[in-house]
N, C-alpha and C positions, 0 to 999 in steps of 0.2 A: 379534486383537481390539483394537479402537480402545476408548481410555478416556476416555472423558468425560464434562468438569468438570460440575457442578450448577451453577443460578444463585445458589447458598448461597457458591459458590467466589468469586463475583466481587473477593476480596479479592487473586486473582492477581491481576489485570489493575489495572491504574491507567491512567486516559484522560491521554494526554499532550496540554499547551497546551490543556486543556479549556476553561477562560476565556477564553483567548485566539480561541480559536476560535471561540464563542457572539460572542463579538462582532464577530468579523468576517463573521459570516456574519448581522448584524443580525436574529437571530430576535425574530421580531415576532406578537406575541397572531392568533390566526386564519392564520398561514402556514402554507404546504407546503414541506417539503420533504426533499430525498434525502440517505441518508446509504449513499451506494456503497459501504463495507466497515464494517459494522454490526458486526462482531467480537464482542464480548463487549456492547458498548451503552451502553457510557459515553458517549462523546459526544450517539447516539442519546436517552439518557433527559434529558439535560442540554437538546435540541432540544427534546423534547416538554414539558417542562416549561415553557420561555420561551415558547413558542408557547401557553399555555393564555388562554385556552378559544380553542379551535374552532381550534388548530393539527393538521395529518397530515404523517404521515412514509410514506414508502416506504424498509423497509430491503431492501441486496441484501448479498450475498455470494456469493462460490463456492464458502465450505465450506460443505456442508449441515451441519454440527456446529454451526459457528456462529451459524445461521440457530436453530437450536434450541434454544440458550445464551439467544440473545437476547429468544425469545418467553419465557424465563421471567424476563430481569431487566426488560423491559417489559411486564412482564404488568398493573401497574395502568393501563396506557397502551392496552389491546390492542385496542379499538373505535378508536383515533386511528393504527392501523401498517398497513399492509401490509409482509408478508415476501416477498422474490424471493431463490429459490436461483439466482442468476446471477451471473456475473461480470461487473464493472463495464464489460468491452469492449463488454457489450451492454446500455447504460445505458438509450440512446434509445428500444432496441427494447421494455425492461422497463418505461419509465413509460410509453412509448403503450401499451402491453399493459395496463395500470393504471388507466387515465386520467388520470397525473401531470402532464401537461404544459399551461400553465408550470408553471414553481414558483418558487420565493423564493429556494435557497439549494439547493447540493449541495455537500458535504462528501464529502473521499476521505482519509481517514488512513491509506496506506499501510502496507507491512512485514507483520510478521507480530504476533501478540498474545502479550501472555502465556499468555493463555487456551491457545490452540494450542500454545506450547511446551512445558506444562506438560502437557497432555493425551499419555497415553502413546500407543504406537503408528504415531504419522506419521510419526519421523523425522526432525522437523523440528532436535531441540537433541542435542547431541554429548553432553551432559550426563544422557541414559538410555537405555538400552539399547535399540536399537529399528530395524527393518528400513529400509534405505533408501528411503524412500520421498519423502518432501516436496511428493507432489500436495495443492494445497487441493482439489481435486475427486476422487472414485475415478473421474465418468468418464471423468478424462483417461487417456491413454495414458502417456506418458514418464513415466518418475518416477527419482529420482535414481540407484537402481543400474542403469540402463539405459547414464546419462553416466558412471559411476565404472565401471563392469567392460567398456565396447562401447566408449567415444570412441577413438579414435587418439590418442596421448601430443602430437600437438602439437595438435588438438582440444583433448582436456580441458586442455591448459595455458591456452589463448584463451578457453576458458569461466572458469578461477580468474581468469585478467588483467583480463579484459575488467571482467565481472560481480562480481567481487568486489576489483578493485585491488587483486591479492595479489601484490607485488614479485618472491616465490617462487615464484610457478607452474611456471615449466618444473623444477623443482627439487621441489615438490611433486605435478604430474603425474608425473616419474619414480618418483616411492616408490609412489604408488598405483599404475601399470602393473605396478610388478616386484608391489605385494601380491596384484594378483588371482588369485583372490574375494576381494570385500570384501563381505561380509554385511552390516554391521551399521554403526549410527551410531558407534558408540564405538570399531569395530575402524580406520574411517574417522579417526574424531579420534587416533586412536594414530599411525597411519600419517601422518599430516599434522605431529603435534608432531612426531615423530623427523627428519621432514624440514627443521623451523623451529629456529633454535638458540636454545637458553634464554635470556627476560628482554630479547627483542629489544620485548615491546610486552606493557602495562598487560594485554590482552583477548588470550584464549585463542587459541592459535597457530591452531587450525581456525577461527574464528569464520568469518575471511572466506572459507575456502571451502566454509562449508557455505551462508552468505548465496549467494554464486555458484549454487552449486548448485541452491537454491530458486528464484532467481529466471530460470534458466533451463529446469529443471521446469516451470513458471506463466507463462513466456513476458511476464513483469513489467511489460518498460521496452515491448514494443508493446502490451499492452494499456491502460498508462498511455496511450501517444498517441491512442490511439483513445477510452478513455475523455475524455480533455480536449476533445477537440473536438464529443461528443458530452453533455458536461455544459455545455459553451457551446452547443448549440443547442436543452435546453431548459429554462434560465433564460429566466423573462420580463423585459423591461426593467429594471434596476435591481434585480434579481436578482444573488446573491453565489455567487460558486465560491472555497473555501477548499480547498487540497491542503498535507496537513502528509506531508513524508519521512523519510526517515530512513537516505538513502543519496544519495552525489554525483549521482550519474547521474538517479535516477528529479529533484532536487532542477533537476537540469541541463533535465533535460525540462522541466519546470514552467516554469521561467524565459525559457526560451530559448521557448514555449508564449507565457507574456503578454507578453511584449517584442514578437514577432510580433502577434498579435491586437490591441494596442494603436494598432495600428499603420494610417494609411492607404493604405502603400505597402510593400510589401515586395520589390520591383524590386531587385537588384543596387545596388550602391554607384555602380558606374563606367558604371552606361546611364543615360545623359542625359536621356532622359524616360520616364516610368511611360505604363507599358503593363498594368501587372498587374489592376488594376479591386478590388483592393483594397480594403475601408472595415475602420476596425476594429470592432470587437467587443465590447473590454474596455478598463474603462479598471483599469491598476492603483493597487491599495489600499496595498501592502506593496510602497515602494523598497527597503528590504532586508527579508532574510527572519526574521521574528519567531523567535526562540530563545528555548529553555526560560530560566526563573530561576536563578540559584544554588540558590534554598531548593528548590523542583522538581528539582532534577538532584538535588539530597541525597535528599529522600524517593524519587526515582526515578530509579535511576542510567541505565535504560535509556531516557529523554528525551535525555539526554546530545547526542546528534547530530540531535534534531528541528530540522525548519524548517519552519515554517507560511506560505505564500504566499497571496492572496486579489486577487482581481478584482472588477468589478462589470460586468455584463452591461451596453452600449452597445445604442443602435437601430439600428446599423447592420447590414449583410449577412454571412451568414459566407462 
């Protein structure tokens, strides 16, 4: 039995770079626009607000939990929302389904919420008792005790490595091989500290491979690339894409996303003439990537590693 939070709860969640974000994403009186992982709705209500009067949002998600978290902290908002229980890889296909397209501004605040880690039953935080699971969706298939009790020990070490840059992994895959069955979140976090040796790092010895785990579950960093290219094609001209991270990798996508797009050519270094047909797309907003405050990281320790990135849509071709 999954537990979840009320819109009363919203006190878990705290929207990270919220300001920063409304402004980069130039929300303007009468605009439209998406906010791909609507979570709990901070940023979402923070949208509809700049945008009044005669602003609309389309929120999506893939948790249906949080799709229904959301209809109640935008509930003064509820004739200016569209909800989609989807995942952002099928961005394009939700706002033509909608009649979203163009729009002004799409926003992706990756990871996971408070919301979600607090709510019991996922899986998601090492910190409650609770079956492996870490799907945002039930209808996916994989869920994390699939990789913790089935991978091959040099598998699941490539999934901690890879996905969660854990220096330990093959060292950590070992503890978990010899514990299986692993039931459970916290039998998982047990098995992972014994394997990490005390006071090597600030943040819980599991952190990074339960992160791994989730984002291999959710299939993360490809549905990021598919989403990005598919929230650049439907911004209208002068139209803003903001993606805030909170992990190297997904941070790496992003970057290495508008450097590309920016771009007229994207031809090899060492071929002498372009061939590629190339125009760019974006021009970027953000030459480095916006980071939380001091005072933000105090009231919210888990901002700590955000990075807010922002484009503005070009007339050129994708």
């Amino acid at each position: 039995m999954v537990a979840i939070l009320s819109p009363r709860d919203t006190l878990f969640h705290t929207s990270v770079l919220l300001d920063e974000a409304i402004e980069n994403l130039a929300v303007q009186p009468g605009g439209r626009y998406i906010d791909a992982t609507v979570g709990a709705g901070g940023h979402s209500l923070a949208i509809l607000r700049e945008s009044e009067p005669g602003g609309l949002l389309l929120a999506l998600d893939a948790d249906p939990h949080a799709i229904e978290f959301a209809r109640g902290s935008l509930s003064d908002y509820i004739d200016s929302v569209q909800f989609a229980n989807a995942n952002f890889r099928e961005l394009k296909r939700t706002a033509t389904k909608y009649n979203f397209v163009p729009v002004h501004g799409v926003l992706l605040d990756l990871g996971l919420s408070s919301m979600q880690l607090a709510a019991s039953g996922r899986g998601f935080s090492f910190q409650t008792e609770a079956p492996l699971d870490m799907r945002f969706s039930e209808k996916q298939t994989l869920t994390a005790s699939d990789i913790v009790n089935t991978y091959a020990e040099a598998d699941l070490a490539n999934v901690i490595w890879e996905l969660g840059e854990e220096r330990l992994s093959r060292r950590i895959a070992k503890s978990i091989v010899r514990a299986r069955p692993i039931r459970t979140t916290t039998e998982l976090a047990n098995v992972v500290a014994h394997a990490a040796p005390p006071g090597r790092s600030r943040i819980h010895p599991a952190t990074k491979t339960f992160q791994a785990l989730r984002i291999a579950v959710n299939d993360e960093l490809a549905a990021l690339t598919t989403a990005l290219e598919q929230a650049r094609d439907v911004l209208g001209v002068g139209g803003r894409l903001v993606v805030i991270s909170f992990h190297s990798l997904e941070d790496r996508i992003a970057k290495q996303f508008f450097q590309r797009e920016s771009k007229d050519c994207i031809c090899p270094p060492e071929q002498p003439t372009c061939n590629c047909g190339h125009k760019a797309t974006l021009r970027i907003l953000t030459k480095r990537p916006v980071t939380p405050s001091t005072a933000e990281i105090e009231r919210n320790p888990r901002s700590r590693s955000a990075k807010l990135r922002a484009a503005e849509r070009l007339a050129g071709n994708a």
